[in-house]
C-alpha positions, -999 to 999 in steps of 0.1 A, spaced: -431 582 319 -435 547 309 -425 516 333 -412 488 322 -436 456 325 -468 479 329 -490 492 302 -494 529 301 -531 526 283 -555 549 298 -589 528 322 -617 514 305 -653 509 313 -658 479 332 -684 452 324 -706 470 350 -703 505 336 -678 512 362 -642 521 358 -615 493 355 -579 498 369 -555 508 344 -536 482 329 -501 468 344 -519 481 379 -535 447 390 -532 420 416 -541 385 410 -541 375 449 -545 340 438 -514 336 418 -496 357 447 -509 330 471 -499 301 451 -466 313 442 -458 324 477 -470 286 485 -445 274 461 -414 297 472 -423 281 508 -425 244 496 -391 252 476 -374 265 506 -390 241 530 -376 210 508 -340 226 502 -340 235 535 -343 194 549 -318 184 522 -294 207 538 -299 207 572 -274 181 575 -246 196 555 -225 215 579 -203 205 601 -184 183 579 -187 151 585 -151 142 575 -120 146 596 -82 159 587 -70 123 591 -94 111 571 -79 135 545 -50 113 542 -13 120 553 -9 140 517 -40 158 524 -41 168 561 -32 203 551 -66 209 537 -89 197 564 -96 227 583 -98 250 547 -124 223 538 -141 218 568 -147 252 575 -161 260 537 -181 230 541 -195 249 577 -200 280 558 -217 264 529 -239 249 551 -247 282 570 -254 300 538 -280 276 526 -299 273 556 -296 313 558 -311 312 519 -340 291 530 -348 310 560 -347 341 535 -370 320 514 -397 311 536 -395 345 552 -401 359 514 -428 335 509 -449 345 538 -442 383 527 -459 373 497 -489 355 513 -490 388 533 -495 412 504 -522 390 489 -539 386 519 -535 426 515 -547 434 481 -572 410 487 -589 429 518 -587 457 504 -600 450 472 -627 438 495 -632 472 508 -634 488 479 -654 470 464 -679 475 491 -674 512 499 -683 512 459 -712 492 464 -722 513 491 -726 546 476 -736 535 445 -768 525 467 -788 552 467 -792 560 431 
């Protein structure tokens, strides 16, 4: 069954005579660190612009006397605006280091394969 966004071609030889991983089946930890980096930076950014949005800074009587009606309905959208975007920053940052995370991951463990392959190759 084929998967969208990986390539269902069969492994290759490597440059060292060794098998390569099937293509659509790799991690490029660097790009998943420098991504992650740029999620957090993003977020990070976004989330000082709107740290200051809710509470509303303006009053019912400030509204004016035609107005008045709509200052709590616009005060408290302008409170949940300002809840949502700090809660989609937090989700941000929290994403970013998830991110980080898994390449840190692959990374390792690419590590240990490498040299558990190293390893037992050893002794020919």
């Amino acid at each position: 069954m084929s998967v969208p966004g990986q390539s269902t071609t069969t492994s290759s030889p490597g440059p060292s005579g060794g098998v390569n991983a099937p293509g659509g089946y790799t991690a490029d930890t660097g790009a998943m660190a420098s991504q992650a980096k740029a999620i957090n930076d993003a977020a990070e950014d976004a989330q000082d612009e709107v740290k200051d949005l809710a509470p509303a800074k303006v009053t019912e009587a400030e509204f004016g006397t035609a107005h008045t009606q709509w200052g709590a309905d616009f005060t408290a959208a302008i409170d949940e605006l300002g809840k949502g975007a700090n809660a989609m920053c937090t989700s941000l940052i929290g994403l970013a280091q998830s991110i980080g995370s898994a390449g840190d991951q692959y990374a390792a463990a690419e590590s240990e394969q490498a040299s558990a392959a190293t390893q037992s190759g050893s002794g020919m």
